[in-house]
C-alpha positions as CSV (number, residue, x, y, z in Angstrom):
1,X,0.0,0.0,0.0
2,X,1.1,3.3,-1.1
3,X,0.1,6.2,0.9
4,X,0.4,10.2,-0.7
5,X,1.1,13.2,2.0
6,X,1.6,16.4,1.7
7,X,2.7,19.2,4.4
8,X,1.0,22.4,4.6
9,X,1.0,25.0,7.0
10,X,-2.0,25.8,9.2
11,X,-2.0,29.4,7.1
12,X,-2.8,27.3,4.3
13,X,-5.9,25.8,5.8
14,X,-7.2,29.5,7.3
15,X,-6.6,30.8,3.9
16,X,-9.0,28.5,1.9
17,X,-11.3,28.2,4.7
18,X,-11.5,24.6,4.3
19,X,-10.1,21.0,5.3
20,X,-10.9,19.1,2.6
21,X,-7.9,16.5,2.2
22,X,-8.9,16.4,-2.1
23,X,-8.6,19.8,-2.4
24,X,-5.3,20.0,-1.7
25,X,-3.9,17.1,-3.1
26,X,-5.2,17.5,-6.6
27,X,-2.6,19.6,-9.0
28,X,-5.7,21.7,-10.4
29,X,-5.7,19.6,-14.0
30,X,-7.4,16.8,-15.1
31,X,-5.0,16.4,-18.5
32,X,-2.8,13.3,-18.1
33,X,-0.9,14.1,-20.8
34,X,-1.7,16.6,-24.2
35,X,-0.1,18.8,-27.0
36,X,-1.0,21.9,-25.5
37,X,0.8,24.4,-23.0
38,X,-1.8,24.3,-19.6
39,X,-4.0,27.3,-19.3
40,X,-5.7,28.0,-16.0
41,X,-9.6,29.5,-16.5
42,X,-8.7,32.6,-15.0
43,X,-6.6,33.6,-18.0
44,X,-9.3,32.9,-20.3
45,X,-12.6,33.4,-19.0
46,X,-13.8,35.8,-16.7
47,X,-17.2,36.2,-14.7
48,X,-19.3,39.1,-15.7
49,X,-20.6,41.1,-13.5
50,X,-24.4,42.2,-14.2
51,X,-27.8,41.7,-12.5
52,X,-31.3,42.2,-13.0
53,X,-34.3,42.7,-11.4
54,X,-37.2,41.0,-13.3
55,X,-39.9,42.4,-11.3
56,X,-38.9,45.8,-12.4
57,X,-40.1,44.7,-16.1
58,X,-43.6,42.3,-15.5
59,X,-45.1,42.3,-18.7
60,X,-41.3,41.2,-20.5
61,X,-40.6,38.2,-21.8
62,X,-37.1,36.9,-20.7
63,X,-35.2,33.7,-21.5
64,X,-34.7,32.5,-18.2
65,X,-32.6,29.6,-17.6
66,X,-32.2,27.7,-14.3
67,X,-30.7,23.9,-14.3
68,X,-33.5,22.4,-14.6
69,X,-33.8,23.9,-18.0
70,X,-30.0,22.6,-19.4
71,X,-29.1,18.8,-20.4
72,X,-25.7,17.0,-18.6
73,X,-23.0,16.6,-21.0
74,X,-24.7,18.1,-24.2
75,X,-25.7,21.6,-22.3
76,X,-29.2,21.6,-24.6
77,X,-32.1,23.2,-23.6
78,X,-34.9,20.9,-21.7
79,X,-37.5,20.3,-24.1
80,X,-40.1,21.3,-22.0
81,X,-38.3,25.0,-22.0
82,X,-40.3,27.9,-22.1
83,X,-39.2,31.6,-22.0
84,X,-41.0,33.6,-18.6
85,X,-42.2,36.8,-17.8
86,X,-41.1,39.0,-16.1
87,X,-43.4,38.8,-12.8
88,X,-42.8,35.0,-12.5
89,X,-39.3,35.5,-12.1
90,X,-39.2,36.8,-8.2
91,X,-35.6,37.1,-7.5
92,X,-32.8,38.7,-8.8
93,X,-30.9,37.3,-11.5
94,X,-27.7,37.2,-13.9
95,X,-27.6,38.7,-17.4
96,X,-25.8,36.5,-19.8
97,X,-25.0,37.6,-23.8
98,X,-24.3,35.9,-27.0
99,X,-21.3,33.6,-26.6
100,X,-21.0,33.6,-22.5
101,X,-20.8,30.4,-21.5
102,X,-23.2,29.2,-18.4
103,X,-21.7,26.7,-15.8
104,X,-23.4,25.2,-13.1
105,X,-22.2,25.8,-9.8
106,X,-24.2,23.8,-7.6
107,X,-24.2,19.9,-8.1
108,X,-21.6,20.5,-10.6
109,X,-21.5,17.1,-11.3
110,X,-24.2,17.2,-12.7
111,X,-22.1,18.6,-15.7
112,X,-24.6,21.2,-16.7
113,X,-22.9,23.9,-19.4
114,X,-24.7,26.3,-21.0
115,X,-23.5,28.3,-24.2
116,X,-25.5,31.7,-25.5
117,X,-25.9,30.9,-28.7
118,X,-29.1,30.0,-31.3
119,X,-32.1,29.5,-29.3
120,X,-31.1,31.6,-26.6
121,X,-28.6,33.8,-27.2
122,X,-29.3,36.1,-24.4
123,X,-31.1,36.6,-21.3
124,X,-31.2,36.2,-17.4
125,X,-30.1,33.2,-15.0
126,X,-30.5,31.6,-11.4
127,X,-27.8,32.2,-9.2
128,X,-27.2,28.4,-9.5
129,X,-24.8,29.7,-12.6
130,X,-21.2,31.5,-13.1
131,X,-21.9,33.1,-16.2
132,X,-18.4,32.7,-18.2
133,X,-17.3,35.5,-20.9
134,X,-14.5,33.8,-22.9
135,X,-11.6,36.2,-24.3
136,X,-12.0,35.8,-28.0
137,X,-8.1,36.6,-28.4
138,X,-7.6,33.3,-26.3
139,X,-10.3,30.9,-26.8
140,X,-13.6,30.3,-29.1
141,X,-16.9,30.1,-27.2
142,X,-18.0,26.3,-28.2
143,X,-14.5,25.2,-27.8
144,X,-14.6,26.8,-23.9
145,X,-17.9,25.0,-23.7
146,X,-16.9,21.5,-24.4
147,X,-13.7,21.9,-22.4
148,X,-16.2,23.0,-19.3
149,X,-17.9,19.9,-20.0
150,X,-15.0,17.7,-20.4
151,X,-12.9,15.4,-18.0
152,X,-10.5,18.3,-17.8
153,X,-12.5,20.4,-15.4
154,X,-14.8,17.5,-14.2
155,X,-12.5,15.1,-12.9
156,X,-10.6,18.1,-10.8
157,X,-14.2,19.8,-9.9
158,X,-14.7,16.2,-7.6
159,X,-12.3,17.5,-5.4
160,X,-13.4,21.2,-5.2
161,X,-16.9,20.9,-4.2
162,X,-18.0,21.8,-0.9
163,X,-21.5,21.4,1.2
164,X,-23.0,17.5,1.5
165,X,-26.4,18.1,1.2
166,X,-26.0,21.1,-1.9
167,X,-22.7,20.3,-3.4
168,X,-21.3,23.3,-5.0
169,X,-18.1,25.0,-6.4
170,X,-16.4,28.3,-5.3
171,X,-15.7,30.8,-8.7
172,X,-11.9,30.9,-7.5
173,X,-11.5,27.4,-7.6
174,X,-12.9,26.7,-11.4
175,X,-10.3,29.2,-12.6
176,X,-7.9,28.1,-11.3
177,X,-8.0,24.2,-13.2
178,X,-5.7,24.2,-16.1
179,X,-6.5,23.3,-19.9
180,X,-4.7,22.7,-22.5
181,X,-5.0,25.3,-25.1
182,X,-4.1,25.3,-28.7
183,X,-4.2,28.4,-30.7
184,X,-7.1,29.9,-32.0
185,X,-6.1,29.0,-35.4
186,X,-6.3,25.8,-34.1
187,X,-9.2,26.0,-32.3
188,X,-11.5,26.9,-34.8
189,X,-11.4,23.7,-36.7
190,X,-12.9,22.7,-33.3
191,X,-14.8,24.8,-33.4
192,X,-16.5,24.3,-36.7
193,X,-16.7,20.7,-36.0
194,X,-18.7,21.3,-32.7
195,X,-21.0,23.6,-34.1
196,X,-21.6,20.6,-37.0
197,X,-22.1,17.8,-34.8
198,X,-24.5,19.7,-32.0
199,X,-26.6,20.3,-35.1
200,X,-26.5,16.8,-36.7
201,X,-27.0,15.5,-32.8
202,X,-30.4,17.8,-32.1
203,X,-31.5,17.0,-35.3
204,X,-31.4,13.2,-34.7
205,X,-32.7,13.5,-31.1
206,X,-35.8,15.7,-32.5
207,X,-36.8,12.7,-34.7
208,X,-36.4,10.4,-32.0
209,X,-38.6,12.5,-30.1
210,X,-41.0,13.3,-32.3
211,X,-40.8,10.7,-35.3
212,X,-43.3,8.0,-33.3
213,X,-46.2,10.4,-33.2
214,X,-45.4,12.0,-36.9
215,X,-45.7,7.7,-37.8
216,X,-48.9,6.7,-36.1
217,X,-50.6,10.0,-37.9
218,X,-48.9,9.1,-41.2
219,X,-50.5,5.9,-40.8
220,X,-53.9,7.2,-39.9
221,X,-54.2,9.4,-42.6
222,X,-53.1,6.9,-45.2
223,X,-56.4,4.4,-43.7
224,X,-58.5,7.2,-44.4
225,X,-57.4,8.3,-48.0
226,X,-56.3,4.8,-48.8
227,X,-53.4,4.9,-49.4
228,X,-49.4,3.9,-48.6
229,X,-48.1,5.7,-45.9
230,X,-45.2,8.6,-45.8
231,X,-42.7,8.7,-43.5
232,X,-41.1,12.0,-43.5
233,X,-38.2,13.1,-41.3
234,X,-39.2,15.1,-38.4
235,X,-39.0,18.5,-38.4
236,X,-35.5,20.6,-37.4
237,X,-34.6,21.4,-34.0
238,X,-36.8,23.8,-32.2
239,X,-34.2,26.3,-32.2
240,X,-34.1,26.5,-35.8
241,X,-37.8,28.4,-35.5
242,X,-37.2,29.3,-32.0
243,X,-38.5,32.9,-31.5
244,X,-35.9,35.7,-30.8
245,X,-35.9,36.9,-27.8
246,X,-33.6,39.4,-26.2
247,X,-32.8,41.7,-23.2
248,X,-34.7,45.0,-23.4
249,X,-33.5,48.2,-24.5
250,X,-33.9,50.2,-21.2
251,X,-32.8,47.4,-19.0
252,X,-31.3,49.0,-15.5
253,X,-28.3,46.2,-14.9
254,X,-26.2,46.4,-11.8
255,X,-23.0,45.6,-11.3
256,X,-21.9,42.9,-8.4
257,X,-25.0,45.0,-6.3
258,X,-23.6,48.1,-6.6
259,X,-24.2,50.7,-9.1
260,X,-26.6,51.4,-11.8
261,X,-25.8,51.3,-15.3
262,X,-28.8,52.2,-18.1
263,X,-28.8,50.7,-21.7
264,X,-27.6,47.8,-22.9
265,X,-24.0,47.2,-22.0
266,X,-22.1,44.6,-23.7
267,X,-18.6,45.0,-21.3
268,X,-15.0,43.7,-22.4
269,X,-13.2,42.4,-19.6
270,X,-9.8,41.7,-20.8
């Protein structure tokens, strides 16, 4: 039997506020071995820092995401997704913009990641998100997405987590897991590639979804008109006819709680 220590000072403990032994054992990346130079997050994403109150606007209609409304692994939207107004939304919320990536920070095992993009390409969140602007200098948006998602932050997020009964992840502690990071050059043949598949992959899983129903009224309506059924393929992906929706024009967005800003602010932080 092989047994791993490690020494740290009691400054160490008081600093991090926490005695978990994984914590500090793990070396921050989940990449055994890669092509790449290791990136932490904090060099290439960064949290942004705007709120909204829904309640100040009733009668708008918001994309509104909470976990319940994003797949594990794939980060999709939940079928049954639907965007709210304004009143039924009662507590604050984060803004999120086209290309911010959404992580989820409680039960993060749960592997839900969220990018702004077709459906929903902006809108408001529960606080059960970081909401993730990637520098596009550094790294592409579906690229930062899938390496969210992947065993690169998941298998080192096992040993960040706090809390038994709601397991969730400090902000300080995602950025600080290294990636491996090709140039963008290289990165946006991934990127293209992602963007493909996602849409070949919703576009399968909407005719498994819908195809059975689509079959049994094929079938119907050839019995009455006599004659052979047609099977057609299902219809795209909801998001190909999904109806824009985006952020209003007068929103009032604060900033970490403090300050008002008026208009829509899209905000470069790096």
């Amino acid at each position: 039997m092989v047994m791993l220590t490690k020494t740290l000072p009691f400054s160490a403990l008081v600093a991090q506020g926490r005695w978990k032994v994984e914590f500090f054992m793990s070396d921050h990346t989940g990449a055994k071995s890669t092509a790449y130079p290791l990136i932490p997050l904090k060099d290439i994403l960064a949290d942004r820092h705007e709120f909204l109150d829904p309640q100040q606007y009733p009668d708008y209609l918001f994309n509104y995401l909470g976990l319940e409304h994003i797949h594990p692994l794939t980060g999709d939207l939940a079928d049954e997704y639907q965007p709210r107004r304004g009143r039924a939304v009662l507590s604050r919320c984060k803004v999120f913009r086209c290309g911010d990536v959404l992580y989820g920070r409680l039960r993060p095992s749960l592997n839900k990641v969220f990018i702004a993009d077709g459906a929903v390409i902006e809108g408001i969140c529960s606080g059960e998100f970081y909401v993730l602007i990637p520098d596009s200098r550094k790294i592409l948006p579906h690229f930062a997405r899938s390496l969210l998602a992947s065993r690169y932050v998941q298998e080192v997020v096992k040993s960040m987590t706090s809390g038994s009964a709601l397991p969730r992840l400090a902000l300080e502690d995602l950025l600080e897991i290294e990636i491996p990071l090709p140039s963008v050059d290289v990165q946006q043949k991934y990127e293209e590639l992602l963007i493909a598949q996602n849409a070949k992959r919703q576009q399968v899983m909407a005719e498994l979804r819908d195809g059975p129903a689509a079959n049994l009224e094929a079938i119907v309506s050839a019995l009455e008109e006599g004659t052979p059924p047609t099977f057609s393929r299902s219809p795209p992906p909801r998001c190909a006819g999904f109806e824009t929706i985006v952020l209003p024009e007068s929103v009032v967005v604060s900033r970490q709680g403090r300050g008002r800003i008026k208009g829509k602010q899209d905000v470069s932080l790096f």
